[in-house]
Structure formats: structure tokens, C-alpha cells
C-alpha positions in Angstrom: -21.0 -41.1 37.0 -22.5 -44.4 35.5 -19.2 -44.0 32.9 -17.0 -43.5 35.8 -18.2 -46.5 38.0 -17.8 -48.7 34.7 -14.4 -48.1 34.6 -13.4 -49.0 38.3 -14.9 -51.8 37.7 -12.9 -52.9 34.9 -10.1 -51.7 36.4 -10.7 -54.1 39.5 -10.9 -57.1 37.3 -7.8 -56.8 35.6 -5.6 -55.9 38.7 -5.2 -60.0 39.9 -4.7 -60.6 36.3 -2.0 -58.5 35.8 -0.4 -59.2 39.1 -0.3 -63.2 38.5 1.7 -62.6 35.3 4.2 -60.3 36.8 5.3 -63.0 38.9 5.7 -67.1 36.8 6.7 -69.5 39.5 10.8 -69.8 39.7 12.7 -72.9 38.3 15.6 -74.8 40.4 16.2 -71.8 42.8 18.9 -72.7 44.9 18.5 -72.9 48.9 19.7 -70.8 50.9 22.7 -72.2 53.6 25.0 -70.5 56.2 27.8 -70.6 53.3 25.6 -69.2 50.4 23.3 -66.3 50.5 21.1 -65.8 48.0 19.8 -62.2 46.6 17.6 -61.8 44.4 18.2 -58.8 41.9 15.2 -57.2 40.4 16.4 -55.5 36.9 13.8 -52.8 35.9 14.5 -51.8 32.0 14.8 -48.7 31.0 12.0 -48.0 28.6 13.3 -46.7 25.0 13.4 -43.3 24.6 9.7 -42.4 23.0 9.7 -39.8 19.9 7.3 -37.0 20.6 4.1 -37.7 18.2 3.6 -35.5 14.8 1.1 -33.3 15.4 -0.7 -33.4 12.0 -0.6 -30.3 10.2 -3.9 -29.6 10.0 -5.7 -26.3 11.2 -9.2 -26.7 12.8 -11.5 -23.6 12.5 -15.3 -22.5 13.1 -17.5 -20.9 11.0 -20.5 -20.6 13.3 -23.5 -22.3 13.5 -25.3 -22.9 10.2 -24.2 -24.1 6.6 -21.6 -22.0 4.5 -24.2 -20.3 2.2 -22.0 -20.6 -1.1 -18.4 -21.0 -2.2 -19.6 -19.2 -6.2 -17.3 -15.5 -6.1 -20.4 -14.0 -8.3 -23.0 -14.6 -5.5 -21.2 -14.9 -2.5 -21.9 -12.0 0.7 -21.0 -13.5 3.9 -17.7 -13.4 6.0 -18.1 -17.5 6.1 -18.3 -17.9 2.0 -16.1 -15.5 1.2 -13.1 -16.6 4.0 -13.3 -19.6 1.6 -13.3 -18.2 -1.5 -10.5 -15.6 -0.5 -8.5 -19.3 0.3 -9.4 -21.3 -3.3 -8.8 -17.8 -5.7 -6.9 -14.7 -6.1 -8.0 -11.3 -7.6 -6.6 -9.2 -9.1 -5.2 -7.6 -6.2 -5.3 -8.6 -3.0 -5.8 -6.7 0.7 -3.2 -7.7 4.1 -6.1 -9.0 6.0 -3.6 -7.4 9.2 -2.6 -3.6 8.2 -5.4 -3.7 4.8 -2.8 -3.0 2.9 -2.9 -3.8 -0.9 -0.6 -5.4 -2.7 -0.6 -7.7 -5.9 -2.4 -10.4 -6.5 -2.8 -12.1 -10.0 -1.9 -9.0 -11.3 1.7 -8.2 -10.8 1.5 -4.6 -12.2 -0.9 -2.3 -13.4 -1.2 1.1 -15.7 -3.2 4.0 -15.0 -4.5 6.4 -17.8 -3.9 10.0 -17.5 -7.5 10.8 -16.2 -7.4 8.0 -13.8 -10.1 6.2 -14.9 -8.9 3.4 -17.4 -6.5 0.6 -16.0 -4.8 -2.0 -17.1 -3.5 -5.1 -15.0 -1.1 -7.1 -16.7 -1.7 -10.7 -15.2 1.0 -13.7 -13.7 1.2 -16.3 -16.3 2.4 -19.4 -14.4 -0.8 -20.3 -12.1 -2.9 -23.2 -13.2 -6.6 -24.5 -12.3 -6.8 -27.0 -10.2 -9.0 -29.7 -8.5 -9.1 -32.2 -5.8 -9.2 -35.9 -7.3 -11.0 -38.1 -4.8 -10.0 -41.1 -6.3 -5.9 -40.4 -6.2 -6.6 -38.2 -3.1 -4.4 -35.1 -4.1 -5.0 -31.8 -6.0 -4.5 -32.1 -9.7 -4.0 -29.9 -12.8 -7.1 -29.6 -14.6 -6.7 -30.1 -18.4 -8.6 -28.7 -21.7 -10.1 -30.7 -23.9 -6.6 -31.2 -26.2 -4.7 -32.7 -22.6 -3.3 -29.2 -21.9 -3.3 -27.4 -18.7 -5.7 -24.8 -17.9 -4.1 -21.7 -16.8 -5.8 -18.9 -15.3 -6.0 -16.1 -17.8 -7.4 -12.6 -17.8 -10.5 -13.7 -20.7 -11.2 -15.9 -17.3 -11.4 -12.7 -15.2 -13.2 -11.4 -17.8 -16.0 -13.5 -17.9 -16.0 -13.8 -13.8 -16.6 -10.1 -13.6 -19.5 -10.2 -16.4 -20.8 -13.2 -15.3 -21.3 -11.7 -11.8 -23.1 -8.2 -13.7 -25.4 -10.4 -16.0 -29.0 -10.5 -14.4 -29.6 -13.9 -14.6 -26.8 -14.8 -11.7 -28.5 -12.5 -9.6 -25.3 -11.5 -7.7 -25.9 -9.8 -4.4 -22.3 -8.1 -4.5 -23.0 -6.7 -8.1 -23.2 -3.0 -7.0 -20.3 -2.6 -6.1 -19.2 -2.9 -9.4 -22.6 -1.5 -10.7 -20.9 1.8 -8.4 -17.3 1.5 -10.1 -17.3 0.3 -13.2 -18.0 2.0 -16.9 -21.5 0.5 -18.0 -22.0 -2.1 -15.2 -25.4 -0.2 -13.9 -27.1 -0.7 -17.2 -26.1 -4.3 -18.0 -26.9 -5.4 -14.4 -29.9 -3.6 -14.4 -31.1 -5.0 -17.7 -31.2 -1.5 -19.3 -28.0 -3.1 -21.5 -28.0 -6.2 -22.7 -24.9 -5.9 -24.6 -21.9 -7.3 -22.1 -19.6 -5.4 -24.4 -20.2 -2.1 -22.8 -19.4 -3.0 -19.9 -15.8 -0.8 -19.5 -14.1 -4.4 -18.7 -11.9 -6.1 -21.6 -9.1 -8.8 -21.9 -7.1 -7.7 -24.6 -4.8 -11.3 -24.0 -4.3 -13.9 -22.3 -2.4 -11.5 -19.4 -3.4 -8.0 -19.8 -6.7 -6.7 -18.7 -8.2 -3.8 -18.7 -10.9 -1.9 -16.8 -12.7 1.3 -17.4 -13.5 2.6 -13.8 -16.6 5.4 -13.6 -14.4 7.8 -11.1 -10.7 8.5 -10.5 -11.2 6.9 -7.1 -7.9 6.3 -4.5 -10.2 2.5 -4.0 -10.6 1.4 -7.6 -7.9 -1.0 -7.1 -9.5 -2.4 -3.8 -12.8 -2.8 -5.3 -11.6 -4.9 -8.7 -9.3 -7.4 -6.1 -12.6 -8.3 -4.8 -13.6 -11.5 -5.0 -17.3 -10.6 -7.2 -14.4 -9.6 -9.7 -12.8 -12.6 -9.6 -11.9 -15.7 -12.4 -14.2 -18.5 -12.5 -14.6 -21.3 -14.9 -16.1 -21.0 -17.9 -16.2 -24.4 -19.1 -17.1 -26.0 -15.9 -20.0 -23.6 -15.5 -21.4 -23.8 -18.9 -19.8 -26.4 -20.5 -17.4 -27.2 -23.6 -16.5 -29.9 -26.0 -14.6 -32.0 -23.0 -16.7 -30.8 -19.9 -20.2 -31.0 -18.9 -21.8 -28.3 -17.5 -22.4 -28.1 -13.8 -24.2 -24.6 -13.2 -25.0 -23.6 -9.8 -23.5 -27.1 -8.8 -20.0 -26.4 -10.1 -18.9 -25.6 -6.7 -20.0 -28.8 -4.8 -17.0 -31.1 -4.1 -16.2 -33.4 -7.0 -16.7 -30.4 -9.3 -14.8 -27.4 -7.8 -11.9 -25.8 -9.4 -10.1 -22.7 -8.4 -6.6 -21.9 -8.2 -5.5 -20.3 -4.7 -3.3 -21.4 -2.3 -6.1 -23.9 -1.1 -8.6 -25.4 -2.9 -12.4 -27.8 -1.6 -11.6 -31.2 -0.5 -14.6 -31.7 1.3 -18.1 -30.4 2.1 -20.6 -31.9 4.2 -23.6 -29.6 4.2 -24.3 -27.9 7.9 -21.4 -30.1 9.4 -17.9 -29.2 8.3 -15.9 -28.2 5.4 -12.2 -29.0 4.6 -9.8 -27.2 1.9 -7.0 -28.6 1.2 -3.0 -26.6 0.3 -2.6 -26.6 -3.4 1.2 -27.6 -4.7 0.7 -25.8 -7.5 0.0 -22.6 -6.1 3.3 -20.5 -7.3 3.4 -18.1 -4.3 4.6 -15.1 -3.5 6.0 -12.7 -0.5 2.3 -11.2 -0.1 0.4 -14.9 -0.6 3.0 -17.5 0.2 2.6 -21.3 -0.8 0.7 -22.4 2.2 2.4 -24.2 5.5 -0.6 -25.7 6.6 -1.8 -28.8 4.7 -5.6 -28.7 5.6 -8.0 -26.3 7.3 -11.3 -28.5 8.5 -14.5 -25.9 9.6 -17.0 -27.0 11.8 -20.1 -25.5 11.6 -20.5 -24.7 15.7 -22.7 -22.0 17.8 -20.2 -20.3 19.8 -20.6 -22.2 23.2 -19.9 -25.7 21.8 -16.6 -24.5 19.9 -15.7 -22.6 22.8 -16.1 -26.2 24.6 -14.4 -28.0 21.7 -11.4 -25.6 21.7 -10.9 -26.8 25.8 -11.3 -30.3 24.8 -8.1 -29.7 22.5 -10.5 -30.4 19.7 -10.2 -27.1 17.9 -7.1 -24.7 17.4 -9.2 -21.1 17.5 -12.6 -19.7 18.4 -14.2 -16.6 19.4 -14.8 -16.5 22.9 -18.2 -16.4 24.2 -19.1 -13.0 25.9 -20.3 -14.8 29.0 -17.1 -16.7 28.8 -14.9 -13.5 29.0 -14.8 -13.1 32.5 -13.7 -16.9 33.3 -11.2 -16.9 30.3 -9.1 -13.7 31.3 -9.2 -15.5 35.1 -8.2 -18.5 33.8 -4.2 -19.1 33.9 -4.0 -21.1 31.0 -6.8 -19.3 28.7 -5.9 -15.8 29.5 -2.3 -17.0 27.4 -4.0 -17.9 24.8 -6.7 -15.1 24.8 -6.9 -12.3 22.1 -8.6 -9.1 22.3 -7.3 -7.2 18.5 -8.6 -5.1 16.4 -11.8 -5.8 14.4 -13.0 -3.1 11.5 -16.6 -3.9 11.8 -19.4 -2.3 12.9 -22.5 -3.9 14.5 -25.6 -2.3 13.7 -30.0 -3.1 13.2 -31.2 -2.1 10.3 -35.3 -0.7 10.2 -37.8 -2.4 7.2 -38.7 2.0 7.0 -41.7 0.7 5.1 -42.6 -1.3 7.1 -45.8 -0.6 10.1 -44.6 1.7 12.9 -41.4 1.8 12.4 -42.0 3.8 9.3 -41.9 6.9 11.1 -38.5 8.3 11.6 -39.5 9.4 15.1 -40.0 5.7 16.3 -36.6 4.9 14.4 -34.8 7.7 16.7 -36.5 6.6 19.8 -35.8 3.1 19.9 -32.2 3.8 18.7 -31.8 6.8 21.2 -33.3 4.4 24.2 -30.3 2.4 24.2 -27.4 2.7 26.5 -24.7 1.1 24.3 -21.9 1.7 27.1 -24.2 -0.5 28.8 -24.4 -2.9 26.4 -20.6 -3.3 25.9 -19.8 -3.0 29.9 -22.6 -6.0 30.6 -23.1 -7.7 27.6 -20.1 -7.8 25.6 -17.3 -7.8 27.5 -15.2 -7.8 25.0 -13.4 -4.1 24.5 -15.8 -2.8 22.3 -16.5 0.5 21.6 -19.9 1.9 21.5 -21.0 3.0 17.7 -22.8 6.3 16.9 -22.4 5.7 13.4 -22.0 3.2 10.8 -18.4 3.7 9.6 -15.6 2.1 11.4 -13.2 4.7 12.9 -10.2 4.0 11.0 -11.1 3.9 7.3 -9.8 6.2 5.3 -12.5 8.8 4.6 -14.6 7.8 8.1 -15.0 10.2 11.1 -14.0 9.6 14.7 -15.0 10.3 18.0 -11.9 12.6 18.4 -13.0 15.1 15.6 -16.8 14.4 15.6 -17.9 13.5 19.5 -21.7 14.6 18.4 -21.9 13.3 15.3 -24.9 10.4 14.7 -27.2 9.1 17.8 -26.1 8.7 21.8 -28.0 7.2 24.2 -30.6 10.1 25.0 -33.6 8.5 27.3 -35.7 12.3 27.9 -35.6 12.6 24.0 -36.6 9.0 23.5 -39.5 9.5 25.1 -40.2 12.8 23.8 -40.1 11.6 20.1 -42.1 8.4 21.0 -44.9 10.2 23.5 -45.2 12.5 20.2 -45.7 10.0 18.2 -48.2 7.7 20.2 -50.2 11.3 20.8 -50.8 11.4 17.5 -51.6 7.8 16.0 -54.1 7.7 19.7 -52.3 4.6 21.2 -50.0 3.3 23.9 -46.5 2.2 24.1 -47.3 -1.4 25.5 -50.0 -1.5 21.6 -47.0 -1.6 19.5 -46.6 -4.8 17.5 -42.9 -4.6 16.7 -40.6 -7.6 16.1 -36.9 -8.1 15.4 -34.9 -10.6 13.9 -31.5 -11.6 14.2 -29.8 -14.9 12.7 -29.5 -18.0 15.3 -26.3 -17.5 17.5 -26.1 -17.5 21.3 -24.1 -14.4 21.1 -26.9 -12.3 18.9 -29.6 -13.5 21.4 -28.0 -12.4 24.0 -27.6 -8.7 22.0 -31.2 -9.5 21.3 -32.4 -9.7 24.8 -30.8 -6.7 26.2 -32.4 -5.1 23.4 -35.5 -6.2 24.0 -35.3 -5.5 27.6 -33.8 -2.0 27.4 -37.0 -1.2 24.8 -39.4 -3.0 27.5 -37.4 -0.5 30.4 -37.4 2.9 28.8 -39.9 3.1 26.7 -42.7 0.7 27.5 -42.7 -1.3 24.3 -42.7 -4.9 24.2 -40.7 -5.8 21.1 -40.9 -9.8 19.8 -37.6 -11.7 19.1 -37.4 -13.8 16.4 -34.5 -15.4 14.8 -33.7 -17.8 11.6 -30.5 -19.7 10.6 -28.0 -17.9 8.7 -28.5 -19.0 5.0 -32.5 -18.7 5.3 -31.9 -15.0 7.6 -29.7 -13.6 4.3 -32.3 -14.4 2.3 -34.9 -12.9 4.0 -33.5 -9.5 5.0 -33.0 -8.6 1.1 -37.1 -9.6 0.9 -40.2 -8.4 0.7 -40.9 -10.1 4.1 -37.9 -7.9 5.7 -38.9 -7.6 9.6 -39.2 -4.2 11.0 -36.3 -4.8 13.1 -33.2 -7.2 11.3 -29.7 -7.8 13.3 -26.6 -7.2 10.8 -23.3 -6.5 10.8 -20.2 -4.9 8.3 -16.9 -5.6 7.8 -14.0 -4.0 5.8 -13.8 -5.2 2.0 -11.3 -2.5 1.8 -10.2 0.3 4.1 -12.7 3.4 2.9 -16.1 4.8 4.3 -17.3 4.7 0.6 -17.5 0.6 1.6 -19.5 1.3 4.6 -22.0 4.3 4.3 -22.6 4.1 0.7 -21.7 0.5 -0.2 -24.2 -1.0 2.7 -26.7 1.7 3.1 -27.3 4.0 0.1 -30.3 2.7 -2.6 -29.0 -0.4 -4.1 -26.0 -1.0 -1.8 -25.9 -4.4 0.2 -28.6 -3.8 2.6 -30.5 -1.8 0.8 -31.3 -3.5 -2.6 -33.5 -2.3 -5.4 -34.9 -4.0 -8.7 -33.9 -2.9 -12.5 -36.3 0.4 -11.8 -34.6 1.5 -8.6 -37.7 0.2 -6.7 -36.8 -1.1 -3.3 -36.8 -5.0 -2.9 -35.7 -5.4 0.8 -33.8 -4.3 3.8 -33.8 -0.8 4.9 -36.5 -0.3 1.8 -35.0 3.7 2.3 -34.3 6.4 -0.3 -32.4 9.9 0.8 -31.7 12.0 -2.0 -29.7 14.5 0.0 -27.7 11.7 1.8 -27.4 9.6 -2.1 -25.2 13.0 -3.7 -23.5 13.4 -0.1 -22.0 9.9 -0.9 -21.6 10.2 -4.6 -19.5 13.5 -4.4 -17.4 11.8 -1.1 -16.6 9.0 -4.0 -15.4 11.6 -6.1 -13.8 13.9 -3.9 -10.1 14.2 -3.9 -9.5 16.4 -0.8 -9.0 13.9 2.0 -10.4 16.3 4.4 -13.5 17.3 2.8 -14.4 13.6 2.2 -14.3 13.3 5.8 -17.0 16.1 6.5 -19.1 14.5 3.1 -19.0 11.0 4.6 -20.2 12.7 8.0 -23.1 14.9 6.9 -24.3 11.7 5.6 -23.9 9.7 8.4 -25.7 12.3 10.3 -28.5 11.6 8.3 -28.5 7.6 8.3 -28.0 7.3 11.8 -29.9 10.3 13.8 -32.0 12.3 11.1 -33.8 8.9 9.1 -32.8 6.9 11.7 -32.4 4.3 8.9 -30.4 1.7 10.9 -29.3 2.0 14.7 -25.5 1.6 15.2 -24.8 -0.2 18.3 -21.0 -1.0 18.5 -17.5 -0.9 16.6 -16.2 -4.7 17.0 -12.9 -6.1 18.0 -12.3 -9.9 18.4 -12.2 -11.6 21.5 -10.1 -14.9 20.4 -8.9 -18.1 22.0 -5.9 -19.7 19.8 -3.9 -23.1 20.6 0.2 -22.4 22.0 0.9 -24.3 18.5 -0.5 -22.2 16.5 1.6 -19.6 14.6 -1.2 -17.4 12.9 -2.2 -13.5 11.7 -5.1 -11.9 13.3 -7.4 -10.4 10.5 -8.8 -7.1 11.1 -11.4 -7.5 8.2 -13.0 -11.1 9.5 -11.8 -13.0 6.6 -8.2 -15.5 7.7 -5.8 -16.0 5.6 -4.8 -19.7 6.6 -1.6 -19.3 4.4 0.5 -17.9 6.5 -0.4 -19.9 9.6 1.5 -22.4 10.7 1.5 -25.7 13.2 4.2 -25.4 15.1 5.8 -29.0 16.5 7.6 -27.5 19.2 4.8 -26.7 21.9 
């Protein structure tokens, strides 16, 4: 109001200005007589036709709240870092972030031995490494110590992959290669300290070639992902013409990569801005980019949503206590976009951890939440409720079509049975529980939280603490000893098979279930299940589409309802707000590909 008053005031001052301008005292102006009339003509100019301003081609996006954790391929494990990453390089191959899909990346064609096991990529030989000068403000060629070009070559790949498998990196995203590849286990466990027998080998500067553990349909996915990816050598460690950098090689100043974008700018917990590179070749699957610059902030949900009505940003998720005013809205519901999403939403139980290291405890909290409920009231968004941890819609995965009772449903009378059980036994009440869960710092994950917390505090009497801890720090924490009971996480699609969801996230040394050189559990679930480890070993090897299905589900079975390891809550889609000039793809995997959007002038 104060702002408001302040500027009628203003504007009252300036009126009797303006007005005694408008109108200079005439000069000789003839009087008027019976035989001469005078008119005065008032001429009003037609203003110049104005040109429509250039809208600058520049995408604005949001991360989320909290700092992009890392842009380095061989540590990276977050949909922020690696939408980046995915942006600055290329593997190998390279997934349609809208039908998953795979099609070439830096390798244009690849050979497969007879037993399916050994392939060999040959490479593209006219990309270059690049940088962004901040002197001369534009992306330049970065040279070798004897003036030449760099170009990206498959001894680069080469070292990326090892790189990422040698111990000291400490790569999060290692087993999946530890999982795939000939030898990987050994030299990333430290049982082999010899990188050559690890089955991956450039044999020159273009060809490649990989010695895979199983004649598995996804070999090809998992080797286009970006832990397998090219990085620089000589930036990292040093040569004769550049010093090393090490873990700071990917700050700006330093970065070099060689995808259709590449780091301008990074200001830590604020934004980030990549920048189209002119020397990315391009092709029909990952054109040269339309879109000069894509600038991240680094908002909670509520402010972007704000931001994008203020014209200030071109997407963002919509808030699920926005959803109802946004599809009511006649200008928002245009722009709004419920699609796809192959994630899964799910908790994940510390097992070790004190009371929830009974399995009972696990299936009671998980079976004393009404998901439909959830979705209907809290989410808003389409959702569909989870009983497992696959996405419907992989390759390999089960769906509510052929498996309807398959994992955990909202089940209050057996709730209580398992936890009445259990409280008989240990000589305690419900309300005596000390339980606490954890999720990372976002509006919409507290709101998940709460109803959580409240359905636990409804149907079962237990008062469960929330916590949470920004996104960087949260990571961190969840692969810990100090793991909560209770942690919030969440999966999406590095490539379109269950073998990436219920083995790759859950079995002993996947993602959220990480072990030490021994096998001894460091973090996360902290949970072992021999019967459910060959379940996903022989899915992975089976050929029969069918029976991979029924493998993938007895294991399921086991995660979700039996061990109650982790409680799915709901299969995502994405509920998303986009600017009329904004030509774009929808990803169904959470990473965007920003080169093929476009900024269109026209709207």
C-alpha cells in the first residue's frame, strides 16, 4: 500500500507539469472578424509503427531448492546433477528422454560378439572439448599442449569409466557398472587393483570395447550412462600444459565437456547457467541446440510457482496445493501439463536401525497408509498409488493388470495386528515408540511428510518425529551410518528395465543400499535377502521376457510386503506449468533435454 500511495503521489506532481508543456503560448495569432474565421486544427501524429521486442532466447528452469550437488559424471546421483551433465556430455549411447528409446550417441555403431557379452562401439571422430572463456565471453576449443584441438576419443571414455570404478573417487553410481561389467566388482571393491582387468579397453582413438558380465537386452543402456562417460584427463590430473584441478575441475573457469551445452556460470545455492556450444556437430537424435542459454534457479516449489506467474520463469512443477486453482484458472489450465513420469516415490527403513528393525513394524506402518488417500488429498496430481517399487511400464516390471495383489495395500485390521503383536511382546505401547523420519527440505515432501505422520498418529497410535535436511547434506546422510529409521526417496528411469529399479536401487550394494569392499552395509536400507539377491540376478540373466516378469515380482514381493524393506507410496507423473513460447519435450525419466526446446517469437 505504502508503494502504491508513493506512486499517486508522484503521479499528481507531474500532471501540471506535463500539461503546461503541451500547450507554449501562440505567436501573432490572427483575430478573429465577421469576414475571417479562424479554426484551429489540432494534428495528432501517428506514432511509428513499433517492432515487437526480441524475446531473448534464453530458457529459465528450476532445480528445486538447494545447491546442485555436483556436475563430475563419476560421482554424480541426483536428477539435478545429472540433467546437467546429460546437457555438457554424451555417452556412448544415449536414451529419448520421451519414448526411452535408445539411439546413438558418441558411438555411431556398435558390434556384438557371438555370446553377447563383448562389444565394441566404434566412436564419432569430429566432436571437440570445449570451454567457456570468460574473458572473450564465448565457448572455445580447448587445445593440447602442441596448440592442437582436443577431440573426444574413446582412451577418454576409457579412463572416465575407470576413473569412476577406482576406489579413491568413491563413485556412488559405481555398481552399476560393478553389476555389468567384466572385473568392475573387484577393482571397485579394492579386491583388484589392477585397472586392466577391468573388461573395458580403447583399442584407438574411435573404437572401444567392453566386456559386459551377462548377455543382457540393457547392456547398451547401462554403458550410455553418464558414470560411463568421457572426462578429462589432463584437467583432472594434470599434463605438461595444464594444471591439475581435481575435485575442482568442474567449477566454472575450469569446466570442459563437449555436449550440446556446456557451464557458463555457477553461483553456489543460487542459479546455474549452461550455455549452447557451436561446436557441438549434432545429429537427428541430439540436434545442435536452438536455445542459446538455460539459467536454473535454485527455488522451493512455491516461490517458482510464483516466479513462473510473474513471467519470471518459463516452466515449473506445480505445487499440489496449487493444482486445484491452476486447472480453474483460464490462463494456467493452457499451460498446465499432467504427463507421464517413470518414477516411483517410495521411504526406505534404516532395518538396523531400533524398532523398525522388526519386519512386523516395517509392514504395519507401510500397511497403515491409505495411498488412494494420499494421492486423492495430497497430491492432486494423477498419481497412481504404488504397491511396489518398479514403475509399471518398464520392460521386465509387473502391473496392476496382471499382478493386482502383488506387494502391500492399505490393510488397517492387519496393521494393527502385526504392530499389537509386536508391542505384546517387547511390553510397551504404541504412543512409547521413538521413531523419526526424514525427508530433504521441500514444501511438497513436508506436505507427504505430514500426512504421513498424521495417518501413523490416526491408525496406529504412534507419534512419528519429522525431520528434514537440504538436499546435498540429506544424500549424504541416507548412504551413512547415521541413516534415520525412516528416509524420504524417490527413483527414476536411467533406462526402461525393472533390473534399474528392484535390483539397481534396493539389492546389497545398489544405490540405496550401499556396502563397503567386504559386502558390509554402510547406509540406507542396511538390508541383505539372499532369496530376493538370486531372484534379481537370474531376472538379469533371463531371456524369456515372461518369466523375468514373474522373477522381478517374486522379488518385489519380498521388498515391499515380506521385509518390508522400503514402503512404496506412489507411481509419479508430472504436474507442469510451461510459458505459450515455449516449444519443448516432456521427459518421462526427470532429466530435460534443453536441445530440442525452442523460444518461439511468435506468441
Amino acid at each position: 500500500m505504502r508503494r502504491a500511495m508513493l506512486v499517486l503521489a508522484i503521479v499528481a506532481l507531474l500532471v501540471p507539469v506535463v500539461a503546461g508543456c503541451a500547450a507554449p503560448a501562440p505567436t501573432a495569432a490572427p483575430q478573429a472578424t465577421p469576414e475571417t474565421k479562424v479554426v484551429e486544427k489540432i494534428i495528432t501524429p501517428t506514432p511509428a509503427p513499433t517492432a515487437k521486442p526480441k524475446r531473448p532466447n534464453v530458457v529459465r528452469a528450476n532445480f528445486g531448492a538447494g545447491d546442485v550437488p555436483t556436475l563430475d559424471p563419476g560421482v554424480a546421483e541426483d536428477t539435478s546433477s545429472i540433467t546437467v551433465i546429460e546437457e555438457c556430455f554424451v555417452g556412448l549411447t544415449r536414451l529419448d528422454e520421451v519414448t526411452s528409446e535408445l539411439h546413438p550417441g558418441m558411438a555411431t555403431k556398435w558390434d556384438v560378439s557371438a555370446d553377447g557379452k563383448t562389444y565394441t562401439f566404434h566412436l564419432r571422430t569430429d566432436v571437440p572439448w570445449v570451454k567457456y572463456d570468460g574473458a572473450k565471453k564465448q565457448v572455445v576449443k580447448v587445445q593440447d599442449c602442441k596448440g592442437k584441438d582436443r577431440m573426444v576419443t574413446a582412451y577418454d571414455f576409457e579412463y572416465g569409466i575407470l576413473r569412476a570404478l577406482d576406489p579413491k573417487t568413491a563413485s556412488p553410481y559405481a555398481y552399476v557398472l560393478d553389476f555389468a561389467i567384466e572385473g568392475a566388482d573387484a577393482y571397485n571393491n579394492g579386491k583388484n587393483t589392477d585397472p586392466k582387468s577391468v573388461g573395458v579397453k580403447a583399442l584407438d582413438e574411435k573404437t572401444l570395447e567392453v566386456k559386459f558380465l551377462e548377455p543382457a537386452a540393457y547392456n547398451t543402456n547401462i554403458i550410455g550412462l553418464w558414470t560411463a562417460m568421457a572426462v578429462p584427463k589432463w584437467l583432472i590430473e594434470g599434463d605438461d600444459c595444464t594444471e591439475a584441478r581435481g575435485e575442482r575441475w568442474i567449477e566454472p573457469g575450469f569446466f570442459q565437456s563437449f555436449g550440446p551445452y556446456t557451464l557458463k556460470e555457477w553461483i553456489h545455492d543460487s542459479t546455474m547457467t549452461i550455455v549452447k556450444n557451436p561446436f557441438w556437430p549434432g545429429d537427428q537424435w541430439t540436434p545442435k541446440p536452438k536455445v542459446d542459454e538455460v539459467t536454473f534457479s535454485m527455488l522451493d516449489e512455491n516461490p517458482a510457482m510464483a516466479e513462473f506467474e510473474a513471467g519470471n520463469l518459463d516452466a515449473a512443477a506445480v505445487p499440489s496445493t496449487d493444482i486445484d486453482r491452476v486447472k480453474a484458472d483460464p490462463k494456467l489450465s493452457k499451460l498446465l501439463v499432467i504427463a507421464p513420469n517413470l518414477c516411483t516415490y517410495f521411504y526406505g527403513f534404516n532395518t538396523t536401525a531400533p524398532v523398525v528393525n522388526d519386519a512386523r513394524v516395517r509392514r504395519a506402518l507401510s500397511m497403515a497408509i491409505d495411498r488412494q488417500k494420499l494421492v486423492d488429498n495430497v497430491l492432486k496430481g494423477g498419481q497412481e498409488p504404488a504397491q511396489w517399487l518398479a514403475r509399471p511400464g518398464l520392460a521386465a516390471a509387473p502391473t496392476m493388470k496382471d499382478h493386482p495383489d502383488l506387494g502391500v495395500k492399505f490393510n488397517l485390521a492387519e496393521a494393527k495386528k502385526l504392530l499389537d503383536e509386536y508391542l505384546k511382546e517387547k511390553g510397551t505401547t504404541a504412543d512409547k515408540l521413538d521413531i523419526t523420519l526424514m525427508y530433504n527440505t521441500s514444501t511438497g515432501h513436508q506436505r507427504i511428510a505430514e500426512f504421513m505422520q498424521q495417518q501413523w498418529k490416526d491408525n496406529l497410535g504412534i507419534n512419528v518425529k519429522v525431520t528434514s535436511q537440504e538436499w546435498k547434506v540429506f544424500l549424504q546422510t541416507t548412504k551413512g551410518k547415521d541413516t534415520p529409521q525412516i528416509y524420504r526417496m524417490g527413483w527414476c528411469l536411467d533406462y526402461p528395465d525393472a533390473n534399474n529399479f528392484t535390483r539397481e536401487v534396493v539389492a546389497s550394494g545398489g544405490s540405496n543400499n550401499p556396502v563397503d569392499e567386504s559386502g558390509k552395509p554402510l547406509g540406507g536400507l542396511m538390508w541383505k535377502n539372499d532369496k530376493f539377491e538370486k531372484l534379481v540376478v537370474d531376472a538379469a540373466r533371463e531371456q524369456d521376457p515372461k518369466k523375468r516378469v514373474e522373477l522381478y515380482a517374486q522379488a518385489e514381493q519380498i521388498l515391499c510386503y515380506e521385509d518390508a524393506a522400503i514402503i512404496p507410496l506412489y507411481w509419479y507423473t508430472r504436474v507442469t506449468v510451461t510459458q505459450p513460447w515455449i516449444k519443448r519435450t516432456f521427459s518421462v525419466g526427470g532429466h530435460e533435454r534443453y536441445e530440442h526446446w525452442e523460444v518461439l517469437q511468435d506468441q
